[in-house]
Backbone as CSV, one residue per row, in Angstrom:
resi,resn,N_x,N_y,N_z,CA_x,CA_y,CA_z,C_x,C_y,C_z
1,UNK,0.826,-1.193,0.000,0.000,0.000,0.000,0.876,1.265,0.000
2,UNK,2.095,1.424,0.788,2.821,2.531,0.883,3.456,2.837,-0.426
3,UNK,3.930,1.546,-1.245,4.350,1.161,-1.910,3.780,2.298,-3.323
4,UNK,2.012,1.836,-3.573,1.344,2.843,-4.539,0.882,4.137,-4.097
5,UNK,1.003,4.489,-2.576,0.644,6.107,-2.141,1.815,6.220,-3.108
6,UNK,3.401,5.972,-2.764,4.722,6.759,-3.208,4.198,6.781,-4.527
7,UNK,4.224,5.926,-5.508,4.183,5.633,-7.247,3.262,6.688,-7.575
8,UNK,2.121,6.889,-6.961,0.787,7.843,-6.697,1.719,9.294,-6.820
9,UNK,1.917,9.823,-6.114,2.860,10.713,-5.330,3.740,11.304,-6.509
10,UNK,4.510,10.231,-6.919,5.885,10.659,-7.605,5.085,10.693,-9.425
11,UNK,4.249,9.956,-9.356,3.319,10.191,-11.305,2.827,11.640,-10.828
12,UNK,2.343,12.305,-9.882,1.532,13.564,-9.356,2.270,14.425,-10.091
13,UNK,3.661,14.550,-9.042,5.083,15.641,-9.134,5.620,15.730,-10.895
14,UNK,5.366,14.476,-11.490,6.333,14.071,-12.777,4.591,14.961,-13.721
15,UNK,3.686,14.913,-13.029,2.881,15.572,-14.452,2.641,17.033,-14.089
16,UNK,3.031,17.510,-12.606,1.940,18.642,-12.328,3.439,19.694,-12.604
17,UNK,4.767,19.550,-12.242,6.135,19.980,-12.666,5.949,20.508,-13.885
18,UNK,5.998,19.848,-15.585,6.298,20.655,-16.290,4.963,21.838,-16.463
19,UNK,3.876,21.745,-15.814,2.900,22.217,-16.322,3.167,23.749,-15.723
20,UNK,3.784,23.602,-14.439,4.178,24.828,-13.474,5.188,25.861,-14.248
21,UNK,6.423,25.361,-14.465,7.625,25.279,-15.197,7.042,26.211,-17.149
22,UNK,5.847,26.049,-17.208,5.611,26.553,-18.619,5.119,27.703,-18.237
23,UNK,4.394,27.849,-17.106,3.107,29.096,-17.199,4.376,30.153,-17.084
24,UNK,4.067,30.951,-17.505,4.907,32.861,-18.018,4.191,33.603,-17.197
25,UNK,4.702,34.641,-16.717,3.755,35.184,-16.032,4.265,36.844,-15.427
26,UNK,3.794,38.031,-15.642,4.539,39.277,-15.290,3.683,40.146,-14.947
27,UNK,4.381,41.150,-14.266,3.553,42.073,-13.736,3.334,43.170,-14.618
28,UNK,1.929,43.384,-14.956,2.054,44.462,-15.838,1.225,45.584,-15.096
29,UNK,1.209,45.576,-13.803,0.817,47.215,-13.465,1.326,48.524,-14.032
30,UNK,2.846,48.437,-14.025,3.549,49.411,-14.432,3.248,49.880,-16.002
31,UNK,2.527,49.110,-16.715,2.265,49.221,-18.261,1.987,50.242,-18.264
32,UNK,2.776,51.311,-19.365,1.729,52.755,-19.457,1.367,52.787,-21.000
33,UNK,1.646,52.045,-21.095,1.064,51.644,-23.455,0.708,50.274,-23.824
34,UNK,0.331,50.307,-24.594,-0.112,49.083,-25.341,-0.548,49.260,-26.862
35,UNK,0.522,48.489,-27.878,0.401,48.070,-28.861,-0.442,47.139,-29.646
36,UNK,-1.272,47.029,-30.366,-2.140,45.711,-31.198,-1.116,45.516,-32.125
37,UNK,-0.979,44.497,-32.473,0.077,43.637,-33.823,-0.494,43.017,-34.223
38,UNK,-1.581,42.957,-35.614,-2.315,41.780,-36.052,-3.656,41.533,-35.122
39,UNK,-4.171,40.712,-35.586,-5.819,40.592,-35.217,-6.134,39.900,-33.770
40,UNK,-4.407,39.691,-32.846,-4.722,38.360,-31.965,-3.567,38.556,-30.691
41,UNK,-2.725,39.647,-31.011,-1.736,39.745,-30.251,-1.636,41.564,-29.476
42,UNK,-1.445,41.923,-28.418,-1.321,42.835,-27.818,0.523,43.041,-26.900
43,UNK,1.084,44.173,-27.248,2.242,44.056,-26.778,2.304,45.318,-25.832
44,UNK,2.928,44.874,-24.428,2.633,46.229,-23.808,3.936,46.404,-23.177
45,UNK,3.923,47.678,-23.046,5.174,48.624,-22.947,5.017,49.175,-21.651
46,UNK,6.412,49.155,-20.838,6.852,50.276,-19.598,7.673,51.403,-20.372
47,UNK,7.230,52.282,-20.169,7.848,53.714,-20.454,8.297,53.483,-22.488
48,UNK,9.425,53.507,-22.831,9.924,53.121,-24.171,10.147,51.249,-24.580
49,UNK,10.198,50.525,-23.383,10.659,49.250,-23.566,9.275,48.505,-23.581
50,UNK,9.647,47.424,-24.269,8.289,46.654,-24.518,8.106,45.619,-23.717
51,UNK,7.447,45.487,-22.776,7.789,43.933,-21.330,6.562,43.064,-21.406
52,UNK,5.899,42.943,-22.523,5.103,41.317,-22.760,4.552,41.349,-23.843
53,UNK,4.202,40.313,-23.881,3.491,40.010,-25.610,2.575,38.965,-25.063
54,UNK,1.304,39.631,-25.328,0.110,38.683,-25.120,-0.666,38.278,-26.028
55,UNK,-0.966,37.272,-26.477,-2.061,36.452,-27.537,-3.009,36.319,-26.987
56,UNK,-4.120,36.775,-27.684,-5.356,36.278,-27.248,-6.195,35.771,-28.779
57,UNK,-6.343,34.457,-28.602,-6.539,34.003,-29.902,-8.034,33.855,-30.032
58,UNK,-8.843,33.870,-29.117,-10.608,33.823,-29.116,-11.227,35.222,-29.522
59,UNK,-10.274,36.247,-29.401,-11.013,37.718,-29.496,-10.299,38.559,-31.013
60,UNK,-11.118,39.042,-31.434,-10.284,40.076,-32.793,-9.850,41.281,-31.909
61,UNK,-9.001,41.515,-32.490,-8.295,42.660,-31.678,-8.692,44.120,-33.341
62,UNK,-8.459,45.006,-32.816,-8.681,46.317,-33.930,-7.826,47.283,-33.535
63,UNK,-7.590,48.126,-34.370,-6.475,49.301,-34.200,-6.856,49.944,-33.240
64,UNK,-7.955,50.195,-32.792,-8.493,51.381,-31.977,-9.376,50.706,-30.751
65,UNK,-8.978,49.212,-30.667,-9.449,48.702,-29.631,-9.270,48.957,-28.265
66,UNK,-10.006,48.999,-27.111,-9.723,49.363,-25.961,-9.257,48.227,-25.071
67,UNK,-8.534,48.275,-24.353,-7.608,46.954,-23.921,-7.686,47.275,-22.488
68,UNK,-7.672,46.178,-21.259,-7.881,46.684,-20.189,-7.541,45.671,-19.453
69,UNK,-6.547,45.271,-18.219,-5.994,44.494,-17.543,-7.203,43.957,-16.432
70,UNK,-7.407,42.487,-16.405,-7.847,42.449,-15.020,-7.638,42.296,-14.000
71,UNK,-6.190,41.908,-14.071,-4.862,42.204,-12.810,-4.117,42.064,-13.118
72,UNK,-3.244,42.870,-12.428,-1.935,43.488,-12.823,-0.766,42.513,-13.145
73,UNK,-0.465,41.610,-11.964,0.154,40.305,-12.140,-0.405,39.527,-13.266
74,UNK,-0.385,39.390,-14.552,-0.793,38.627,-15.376,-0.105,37.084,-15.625
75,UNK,-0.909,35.923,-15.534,-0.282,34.968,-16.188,-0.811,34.604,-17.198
76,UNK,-0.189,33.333,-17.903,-0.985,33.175,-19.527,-2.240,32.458,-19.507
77,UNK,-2.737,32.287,-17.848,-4.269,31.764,-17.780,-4.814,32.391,-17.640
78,UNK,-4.480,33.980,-17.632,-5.795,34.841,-16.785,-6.735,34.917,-17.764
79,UNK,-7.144,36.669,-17.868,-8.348,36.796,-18.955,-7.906,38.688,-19.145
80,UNK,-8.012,39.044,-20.516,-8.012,40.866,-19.991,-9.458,41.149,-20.765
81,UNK,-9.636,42.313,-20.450,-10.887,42.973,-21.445,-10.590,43.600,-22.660
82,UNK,-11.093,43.613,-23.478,-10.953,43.787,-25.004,-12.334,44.263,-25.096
83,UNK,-12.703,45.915,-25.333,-13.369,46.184,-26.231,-14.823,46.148,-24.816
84,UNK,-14.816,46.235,-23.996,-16.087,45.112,-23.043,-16.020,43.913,-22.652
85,UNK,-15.615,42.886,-23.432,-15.652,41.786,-23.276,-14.121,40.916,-23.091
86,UNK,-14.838,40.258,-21.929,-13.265,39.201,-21.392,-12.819,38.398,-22.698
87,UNK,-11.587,38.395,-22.315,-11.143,37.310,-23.363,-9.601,36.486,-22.547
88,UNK,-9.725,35.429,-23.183,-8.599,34.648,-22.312,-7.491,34.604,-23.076
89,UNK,-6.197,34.929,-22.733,-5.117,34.838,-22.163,-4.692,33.188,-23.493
90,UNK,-4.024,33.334,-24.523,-3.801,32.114,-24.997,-2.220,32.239,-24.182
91,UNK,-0.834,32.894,-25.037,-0.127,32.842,-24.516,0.554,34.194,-24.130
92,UNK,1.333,33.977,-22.839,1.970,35.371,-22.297,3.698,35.344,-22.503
93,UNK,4.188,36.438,-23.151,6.111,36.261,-22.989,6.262,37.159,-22.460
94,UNK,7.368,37.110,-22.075,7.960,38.335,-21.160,9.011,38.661,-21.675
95,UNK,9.514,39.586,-21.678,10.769,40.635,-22.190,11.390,39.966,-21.888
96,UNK,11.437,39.841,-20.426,13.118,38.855,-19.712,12.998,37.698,-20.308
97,UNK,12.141,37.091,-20.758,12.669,34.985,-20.871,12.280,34.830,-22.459
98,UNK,11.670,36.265,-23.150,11.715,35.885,-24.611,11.913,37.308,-25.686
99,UNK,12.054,36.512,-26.977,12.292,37.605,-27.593,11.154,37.781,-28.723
100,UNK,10.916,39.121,-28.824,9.563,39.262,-29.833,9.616,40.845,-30.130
């Protein structure tokens, strides 16, 4: 019995690890801009530097769309507002761990 708690235990750590290890995740309070690139991606900027690149692949994005955080700490599960309406978070990069 102790035997399959451990096996239990150690399959847990071996699936729930890389899933932790992927999520991206940054603080974008400090954002004072935000860019649209294409119909699906939003890139937002501290002061002149650009510190994330967010996809949101369920929502059209537009030149003159209104974009709106729903917390500041963003990871690539959250959700932001677009336009009124939530939209989720496909993927998030960050300045520091990627390049775009």
């Amino acid at each position: 019995m102790k035997f399959f708690v451990a096996l239990v235990l150690l399959m847990g750590l071996v699936v729930v690890t890389p899933t932790i290890a992927v999520c991206d995740c940054v603080d974008l309070g400090r954002a004072s801009d935000y860019y649209i690139e294409g119909a699906h991606t939003i890139i937002f900027y501290v002061g002149r530097m650009p510190r994330a690149q967010v996809s949101v692949p369920y929502c059209t994005l537009y030149s003159d769309s209104s974009i709106r955080l729903m917390r500041s700490y963003t990871c690539d599960t959250d959700r932001v507002v677009v336009d009124g309406a939530e939209c989720m978070i496909g993927t998030l990069l960050s300045s520091t761990t990627s390049d775009f």
